[in-house]
C-alpha positions as CSV (number, residue, x, y, z in Angstrom):
1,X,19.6,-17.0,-88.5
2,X,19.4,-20.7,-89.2
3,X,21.7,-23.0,-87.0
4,X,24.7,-24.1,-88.3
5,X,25.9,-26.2,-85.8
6,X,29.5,-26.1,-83.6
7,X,32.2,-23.8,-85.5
8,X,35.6,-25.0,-85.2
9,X,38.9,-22.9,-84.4
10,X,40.9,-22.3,-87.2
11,X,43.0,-25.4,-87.5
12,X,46.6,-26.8,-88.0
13,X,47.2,-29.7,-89.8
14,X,50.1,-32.8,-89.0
15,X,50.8,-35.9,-88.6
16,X,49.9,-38.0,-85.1
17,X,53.2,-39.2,-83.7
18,X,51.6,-40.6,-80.1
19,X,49.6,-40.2,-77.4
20,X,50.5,-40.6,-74.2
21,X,50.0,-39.8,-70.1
22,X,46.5,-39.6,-71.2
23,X,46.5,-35.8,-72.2
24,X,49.2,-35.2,-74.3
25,X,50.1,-35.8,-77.9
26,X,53.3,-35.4,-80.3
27,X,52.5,-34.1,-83.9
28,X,54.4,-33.8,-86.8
29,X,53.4,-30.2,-88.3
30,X,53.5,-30.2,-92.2
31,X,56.0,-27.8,-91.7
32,X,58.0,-30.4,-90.6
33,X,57.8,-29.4,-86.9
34,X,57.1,-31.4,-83.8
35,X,55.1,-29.8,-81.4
36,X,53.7,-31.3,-78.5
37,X,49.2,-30.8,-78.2
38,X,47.0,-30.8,-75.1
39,X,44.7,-34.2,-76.2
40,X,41.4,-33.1,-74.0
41,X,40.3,-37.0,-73.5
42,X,40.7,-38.9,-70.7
43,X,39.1,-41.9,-72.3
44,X,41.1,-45.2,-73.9
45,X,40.7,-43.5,-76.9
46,X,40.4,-47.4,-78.5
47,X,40.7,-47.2,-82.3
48,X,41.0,-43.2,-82.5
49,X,45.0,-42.8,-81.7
50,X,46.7,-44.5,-84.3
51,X,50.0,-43.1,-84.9
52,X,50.5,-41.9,-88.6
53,X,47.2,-40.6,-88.8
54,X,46.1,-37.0,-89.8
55,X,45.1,-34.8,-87.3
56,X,44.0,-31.7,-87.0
57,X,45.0,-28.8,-83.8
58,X,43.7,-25.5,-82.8
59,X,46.4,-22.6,-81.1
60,X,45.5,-20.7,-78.4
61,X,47.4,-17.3,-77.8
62,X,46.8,-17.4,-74.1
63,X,50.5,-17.2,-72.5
64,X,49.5,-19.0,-69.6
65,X,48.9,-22.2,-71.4
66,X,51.7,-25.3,-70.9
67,X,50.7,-26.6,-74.3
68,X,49.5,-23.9,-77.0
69,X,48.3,-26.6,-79.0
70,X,45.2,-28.6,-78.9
71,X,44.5,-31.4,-80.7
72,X,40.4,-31.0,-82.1
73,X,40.4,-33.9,-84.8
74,X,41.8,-37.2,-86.2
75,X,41.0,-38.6,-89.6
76,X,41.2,-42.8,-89.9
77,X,40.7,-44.9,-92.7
78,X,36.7,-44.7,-92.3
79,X,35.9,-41.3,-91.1
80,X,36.7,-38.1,-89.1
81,X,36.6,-38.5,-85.3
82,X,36.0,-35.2,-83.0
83,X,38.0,-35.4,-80.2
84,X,37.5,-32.7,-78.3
85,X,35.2,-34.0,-75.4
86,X,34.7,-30.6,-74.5
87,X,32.6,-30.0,-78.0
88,X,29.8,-32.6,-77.0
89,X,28.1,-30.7,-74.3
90,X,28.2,-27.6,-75.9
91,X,27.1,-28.9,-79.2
92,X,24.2,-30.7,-77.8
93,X,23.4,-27.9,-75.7
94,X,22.9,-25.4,-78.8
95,X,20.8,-27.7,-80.5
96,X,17.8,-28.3,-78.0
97,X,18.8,-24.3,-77.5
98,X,17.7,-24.1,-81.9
99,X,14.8,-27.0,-81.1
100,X,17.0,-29.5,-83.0
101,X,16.5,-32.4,-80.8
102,X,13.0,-33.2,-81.3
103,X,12.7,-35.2,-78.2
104,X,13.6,-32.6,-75.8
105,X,11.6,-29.5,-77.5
106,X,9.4,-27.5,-75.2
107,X,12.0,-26.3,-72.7
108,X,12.2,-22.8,-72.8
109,X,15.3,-22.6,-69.9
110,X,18.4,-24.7,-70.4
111,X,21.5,-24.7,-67.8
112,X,24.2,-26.1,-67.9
113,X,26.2,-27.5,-64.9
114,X,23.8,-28.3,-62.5
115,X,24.7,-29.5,-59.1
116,X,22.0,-32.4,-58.2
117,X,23.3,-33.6,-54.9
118,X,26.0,-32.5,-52.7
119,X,28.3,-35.0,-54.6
120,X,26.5,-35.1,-58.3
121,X,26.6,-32.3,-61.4
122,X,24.8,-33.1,-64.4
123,X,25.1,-31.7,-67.9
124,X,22.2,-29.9,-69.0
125,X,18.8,-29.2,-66.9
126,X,16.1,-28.1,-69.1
127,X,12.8,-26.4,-67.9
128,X,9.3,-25.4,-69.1
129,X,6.6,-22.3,-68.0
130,X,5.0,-25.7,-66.1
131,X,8.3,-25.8,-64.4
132,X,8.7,-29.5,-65.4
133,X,12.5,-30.6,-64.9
134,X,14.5,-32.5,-67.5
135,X,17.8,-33.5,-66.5
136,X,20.8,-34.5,-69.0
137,X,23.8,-36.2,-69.1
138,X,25.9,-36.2,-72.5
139,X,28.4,-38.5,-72.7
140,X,31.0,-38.3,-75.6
141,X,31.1,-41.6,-77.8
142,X,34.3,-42.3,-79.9
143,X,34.3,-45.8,-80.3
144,X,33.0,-47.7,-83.1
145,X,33.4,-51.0,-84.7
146,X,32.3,-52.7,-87.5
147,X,29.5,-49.9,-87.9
148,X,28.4,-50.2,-83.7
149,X,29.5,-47.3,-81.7
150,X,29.7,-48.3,-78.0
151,X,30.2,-46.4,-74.3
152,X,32.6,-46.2,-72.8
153,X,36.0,-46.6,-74.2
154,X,37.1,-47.3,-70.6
155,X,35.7,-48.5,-67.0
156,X,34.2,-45.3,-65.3
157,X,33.2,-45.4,-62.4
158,X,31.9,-41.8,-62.8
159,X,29.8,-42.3,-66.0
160,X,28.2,-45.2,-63.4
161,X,27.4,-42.8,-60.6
162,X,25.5,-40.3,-63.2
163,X,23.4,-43.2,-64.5
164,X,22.7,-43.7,-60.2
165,X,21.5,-39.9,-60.0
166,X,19.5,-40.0,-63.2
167,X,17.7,-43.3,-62.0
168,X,17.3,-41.5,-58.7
169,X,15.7,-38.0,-60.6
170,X,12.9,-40.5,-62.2
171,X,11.9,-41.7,-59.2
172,X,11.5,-38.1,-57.9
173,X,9.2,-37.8,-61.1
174,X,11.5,-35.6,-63.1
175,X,12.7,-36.6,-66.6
176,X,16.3,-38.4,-67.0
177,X,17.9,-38.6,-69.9
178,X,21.5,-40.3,-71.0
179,X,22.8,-38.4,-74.2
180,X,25.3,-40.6,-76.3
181,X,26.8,-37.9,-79.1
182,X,28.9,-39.9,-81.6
183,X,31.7,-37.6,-82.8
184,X,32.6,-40.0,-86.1
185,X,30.2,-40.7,-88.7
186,X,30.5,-44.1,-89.4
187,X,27.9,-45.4,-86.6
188,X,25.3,-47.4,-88.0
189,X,23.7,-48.4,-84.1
190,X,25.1,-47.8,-80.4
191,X,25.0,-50.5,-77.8
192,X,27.0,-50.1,-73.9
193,X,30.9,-51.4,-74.5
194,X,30.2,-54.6,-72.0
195,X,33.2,-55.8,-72.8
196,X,35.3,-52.5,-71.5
197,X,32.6,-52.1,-68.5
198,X,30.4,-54.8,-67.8
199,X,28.9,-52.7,-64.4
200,X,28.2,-49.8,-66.7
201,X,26.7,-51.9,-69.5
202,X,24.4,-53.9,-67.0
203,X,23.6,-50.5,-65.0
204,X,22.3,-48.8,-68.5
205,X,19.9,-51.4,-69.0
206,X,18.3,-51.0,-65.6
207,X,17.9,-47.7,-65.3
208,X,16.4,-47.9,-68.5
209,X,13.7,-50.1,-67.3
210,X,13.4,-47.6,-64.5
211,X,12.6,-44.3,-66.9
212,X,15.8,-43.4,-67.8
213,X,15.6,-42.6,-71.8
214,X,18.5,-42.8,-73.9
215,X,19.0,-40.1,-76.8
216,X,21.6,-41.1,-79.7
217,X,22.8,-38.6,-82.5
218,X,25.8,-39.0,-84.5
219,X,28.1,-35.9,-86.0
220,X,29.0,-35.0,-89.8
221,X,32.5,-33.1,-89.3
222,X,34.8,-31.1,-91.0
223,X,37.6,-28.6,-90.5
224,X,35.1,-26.0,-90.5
225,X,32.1,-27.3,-88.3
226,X,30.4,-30.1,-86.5
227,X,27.0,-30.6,-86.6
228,X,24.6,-33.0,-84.9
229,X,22.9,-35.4,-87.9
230,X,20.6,-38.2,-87.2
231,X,19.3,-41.1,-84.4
232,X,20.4,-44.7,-84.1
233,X,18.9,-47.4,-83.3
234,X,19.8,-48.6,-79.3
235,X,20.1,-52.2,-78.5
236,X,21.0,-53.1,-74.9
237,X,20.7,-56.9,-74.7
Protein backbone atom coordinates (compact mmCIF):
# COMPACT_ATOMS: atom_id res chain seq x y z
CA UNK A 1 0.00 0.00 0.00
CA UNK A 2 1.58 3.24 -1.05
CA UNK A 3 2.75 5.72 1.76
CA UNK A 4 0.66 8.34 2.48
CA UNK A 5 2.57 10.16 4.87
CA UNK A 6 1.71 11.16 8.95
CA UNK A 7 -2.23 10.97 9.51
CA UNK A 8 -3.50 13.41 11.78
CA UNK A 9 -6.08 13.01 14.84
CA UNK A 10 -9.34 14.10 14.09
CA UNK A 11 -9.25 17.81 14.81
CA UNK A 12 -10.91 20.78 16.59
CA UNK A 13 -10.91 24.01 15.21
CA UNK A 14 -10.59 27.84 17.27
CA UNK A 15 -9.17 30.67 17.58
CA UNK A 16 -5.46 31.11 19.34
CA UNK A 17 -5.97 33.42 22.39
CA UNK A 18 -2.08 32.88 23.84
CA UNK A 19 0.60 31.04 24.62
CA UNK A 20 2.23 30.97 27.54
CA UNK A 21 4.65 29.03 30.40
CA UNK A 22 6.01 27.47 27.31
CA UNK A 23 3.48 24.49 27.10
CA UNK A 24 0.20 25.84 27.36
CA UNK A 25 -2.29 27.58 25.15
CA UNK A 26 -5.84 29.36 25.53
CA UNK A 27 -8.26 28.77 22.43
CA UNK A 28 -11.34 30.15 21.53
CA UNK A 29 -13.50 27.00 20.28
CA UNK A 30 -15.98 27.97 17.45
CA UNK A 31 -18.39 27.01 19.79
CA UNK A 32 -17.54 29.81 21.50
CA UNK A 33 -15.68 28.02 24.28
CA UNK A 34 -12.33 28.57 25.86
CA UNK A 35 -10.46 25.69 26.67
CA UNK A 36 -7.09 25.64 27.67
CA UNK A 37 -4.42 23.02 25.10
CA UNK A 38 -1.18 21.17 25.93
CA UNK A 39 1.26 23.34 23.22
CA UNK A 40 4.00 20.25 22.77
CA UNK A 41 6.93 22.99 21.95
CA UNK A 42 9.39 24.10 24.04
CA UNK A 43 10.91 26.30 21.33
CA UNK A 44 10.41 30.37 21.00
CA UNK A 45 7.90 29.51 18.78
CA UNK A 46 9.09 33.07 16.81
CA UNK A 47 6.53 34.02 14.14
CA UNK A 48 4.17 30.80 14.82
CA UNK A 49 2.03 32.07 17.99
CA UNK A 50 0.26 34.95 16.92
CA UNK A 51 -2.81 35.47 18.83
CA UNK A 52 -5.96 35.55 16.59
CA UNK A 53 -4.77 32.98 14.44
CA UNK A 54 -6.53 29.69 13.50
CA UNK A 55 -5.54 26.77 15.08
CA UNK A 56 -6.25 23.54 15.00
CA UNK A 57 -6.37 20.73 18.42
CA UNK A 58 -6.62 17.03 18.79
CA UNK A 59 -8.73 15.43 22.20
CA UNK A 60 -7.47 12.80 23.95
CA UNK A 61 -9.93 10.60 26.04
CA UNK A 62 -7.33 9.51 28.42
CA UNK A 63 -8.66 10.67 32.02
CA UNK A 64 -5.32 11.06 33.35
CA UNK A 65 -4.47 13.96 31.14
CA UNK A 66 -4.22 17.73 32.91
CA UNK A 67 -5.07 19.20 29.57
CA UNK A 68 -7.41 17.06 27.09
CA UNK A 69 -6.52 19.28 24.50
CA UNK A 70 -3.51 19.46 22.25
CA UNK A 71 -2.85 21.96 20.01
CA UNK A 72 -1.46 20.08 16.39
CA UNK A 73 -1.64 23.14 13.98
CA UNK A 74 -1.64 27.00 13.44
CA UNK A 75 -2.54 28.64 10.16
CA UNK A 76 -0.71 32.39 9.39
CA UNK A 77 -1.03 34.61 6.77
CA UNK A 78 1.43 32.50 4.46
CA UNK A 79 1.03 28.92 5.33
CA UNK A 80 0.08 26.10 7.75
CA UNK A 81 2.66 25.39 10.48
CA UNK A 82 2.80 21.74 12.33
CA UNK A 83 3.41 22.16 15.70
CA UNK A 84 3.49 19.16 17.17
CA UNK A 85 7.35 18.50 17.69
CA UNK A 86 6.46 15.15 18.47
CA UNK A 87 5.31 14.57 14.55
CA UNK A 88 8.84 15.24 13.11
CA UNK A 89 10.58 12.15 14.33
CA UNK A 90 7.94 9.92 13.59
CA UNK A 91 7.32 11.30 10.26
CA UNK A 92 10.82 11.15 9.17
CA UNK A 93 11.14 7.93 10.55
CA UNK A 94 8.23 6.37 8.29
CA UNK A 95 9.68 7.66 5.33
CA UNK A 96 13.30 6.19 5.21
CA UNK A 97 10.97 3.13 6.76
CA UNK A 98 8.79 3.55 2.77
CA UNK A 99 12.56 4.46 1.07
CA UNK A 100 11.34 8.12 0.80
CA UNK A 101 14.44 9.71 1.69
CA UNK A 102 16.70 8.91 -1.09
CA UNK A 103 19.78 9.74 0.79
CA UNK A 104 19.37 7.35 3.54
CA UNK A 105 17.92 4.23 1.38
CA UNK A 106 19.67 0.92 1.97
CA UNK A 107 19.08 0.51 5.72
CA UNK A 108 17.09 -2.34 6.23
CA UNK A 109 16.92 -1.82 10.42
CA UNK A 110 15.78 1.50 11.77
CA UNK A 111 15.54 2.36 15.70
CA UNK A 112 14.60 4.82 17.20
CA UNK A 113 15.94 6.24 20.56
CA UNK A 114 19.24 5.20 20.69
CA UNK A 115 21.40 5.74 23.61
CA UNK A 116 25.07 6.78 22.11
CA UNK A 117 26.86 7.58 25.32
CA UNK A 118 26.11 7.34 28.84
CA UNK A 119 24.82 11.04 28.52
CA UNK A 120 23.64 11.22 24.65
CA UNK A 121 20.32 9.62 22.79
CA UNK A 122 19.91 10.21 19.25
CA UNK A 123 16.90 9.98 17.00
CA UNK A 124 17.07 7.37 14.57
CA UNK A 125 19.97 4.66 14.04
CA UNK A 126 19.73 3.06 10.71
CA UNK A 127 21.55 -0.25 9.74
CA UNK A 128 22.41 -2.36 6.74
CA UNK A 129 23.14 -6.56 6.22
CA UNK A 130 27.01 -4.90 6.22
CA UNK A 131 26.12 -3.76 9.56
CA UNK A 132 27.13 -0.17 8.54
CA UNK A 133 25.73 2.40 11.24
CA UNK A 134 23.90 5.69 10.34
CA UNK A 135 22.99 7.75 13.08
CA UNK A 136 20.17 10.67 13.00
CA UNK A 137 19.19 13.55 14.62
CA UNK A 138 15.87 15.32 13.49
CA UNK A 139 15.33 18.50 14.62
CA UNK A 140 11.91 20.31 14.16
CA UNK A 141 12.23 23.66 12.11
CA UNK A 142 9.33 26.23 12.46
CA UNK A 143 10.87 29.33 11.73
CA UNK A 144 10.89 31.04 8.59
CA UNK A 145 11.38 34.44 7.14
CA UNK A 146 11.12 36.04 4.07
CA UNK A 147 11.14 32.43 2.41
CA UNK A 148 14.56 31.14 4.81
CA UNK A 149 13.63 28.67 7.35
CA UNK A 150 16.36 28.77 10.12
CA UNK A 151 17.33 26.46 13.46
CA UNK A 152 16.69 26.99 16.19
CA UNK A 153 14.01 29.27 17.24
CA UNK A 154 15.88 29.54 20.62
CA UNK A 155 19.57 28.98 22.27
CA UNK A 156 19.97 25.16 22.97
CA UNK A 157 22.31 24.07 24.49
CA UNK A 158 21.02 20.48 23.86
CA UNK A 159 20.63 20.71 19.99
CA UNK A 160 24.62 21.81 20.50
CA UNK A 161 25.65 18.70 22.38
CA UNK A 162 23.91 16.33 19.60
CA UNK A 163 25.87 18.16 16.89
CA UNK A 164 29.15 17.15 19.49
CA UNK A 165 28.09 13.35 19.42
CA UNK A 166 27.37 13.31 15.75
CA UNK A 167 30.89 14.95 15.01
CA UNK A 168 32.25 12.39 17.50
CA UNK A 169 30.17 9.16 15.51
CA UNK A 170 32.17 10.41 12.17
CA UNK A 171 35.29 10.18 13.57
CA UNK A 172 34.49 6.64 14.76
CA UNK A 173 33.73 6.03 10.92
CA UNK A 174 29.97 5.79 11.30
CA UNK A 175 27.59 8.02 9.21
CA UNK A 176 26.13 11.41 11.10
CA UNK A 177 23.50 13.01 9.94
CA UNK A 178 21.48 16.36 11.23
CA UNK A 179 17.81 16.16 9.84
CA UNK A 180 16.12 19.74 9.65
CA UNK A 181 12.09 18.78 8.88
CA UNK A 182 10.32 22.07 8.09
CA UNK A 183 6.75 21.80 9.37
CA UNK A 184 5.42 24.98 7.11
CA UNK A 185 5.53 25.14 3.52
CA UNK A 186 6.73 28.39 2.73
CA UNK A 187 10.64 27.60 2.89
CA UNK A 188 12.38 28.42 -0.15
CA UNK A 189 16.22 27.50 1.67
CA UNK A 190 17.37 26.73 5.47
CA UNK A 191 20.42 28.36 6.92
CA UNK A 192 21.36 28.02 11.19
CA UNK A 193 19.34 31.06 13.09
CA UNK A 194 22.92 32.80 14.12
CA UNK A 195 21.26 35.43 15.27
CA UNK A 196 19.10 33.29 18.05
CA UNK A 197 22.34 30.93 18.57
CA UNK A 198 25.47 32.07 17.29
CA UNK A 199 27.44 28.75 19.13
CA UNK A 200 24.92 26.50 17.39
CA UNK A 201 25.22 28.29 14.09
CA UNK A 202 29.19 28.31 14.17
CA UNK A 203 29.13 24.55 15.64
CA UNK A 204 26.94 23.37 12.35
CA UNK A 205 29.29 24.56 10.08
CA UNK A 206 32.22 22.69 11.63
CA UNK A 207 30.94 19.58 12.12
CA UNK A 208 29.92 19.84 8.66
CA UNK A 209 33.49 20.20 7.54
CA UNK A 210 34.09 17.23 9.73
CA UNK A 211 31.39 14.64 7.94
CA UNK A 212 28.49 15.53 9.46
CA UNK A 213 25.76 15.81 6.40
CA UNK A 214 22.78 17.87 6.68
CA UNK A 215 19.32 16.48 5.28
CA UNK A 216 16.48 19.25 4.63
CA UNK A 217 12.79 18.33 3.66
CA UNK A 218 9.93 20.65 4.01
CA UNK A 219 6.01 19.45 4.81
CA UNK A 220 2.66 20.00 2.69
CA UNK A 221 -0.03 19.87 5.60
CA UNK A 222 -3.51 19.65 6.05
CA UNK A 223 -6.14 18.79 8.68
CA UNK A 224 -6.01 15.38 7.34
CA UNK A 225 -2.15 14.53 6.84
CA UNK A 226 1.43 15.72 6.72
CA UNK A 227 3.66 14.59 4.33
CA UNK A 228 7.32 15.10 3.77
CA UNK A 229 7.74 17.06 0.15
CA UNK A 230 11.06 18.15 -1.25
CA UNK A 231 14.99 19.34 -0.46
CA UNK A 232 16.31 22.84 0.04
CA UNK A 233 19.08 24.26 -0.74
CA UNK A 234 21.67 24.72 2.74
CA UNK A 235 23.79 27.68 2.99
CA UNK A 236 25.90 27.98 6.10
CA UNK A 237 28.18 31.05 5.56
Amino acid sequence: MKYKGFQLPPLINGRLIKRYKRFLADVALETGEKVTAHCPNSGSMKGCAIPGSQVWLSQSDNPKRKYKYTWELIKVPQTMIGINTLVPNKLVKQAIENDLIKELSGYEHVRAEVKTSSHTRLDLLLENEAKEKCYVEIKNCTLVEEGMAMFPDAVTTRGQKHLDELERLVSQGHRGVIFFLIQRMDAKAFKPAAMIDKVYAEKLKKVVKNGVEIITRDTIIDTQVIRIRNAVPVYLV
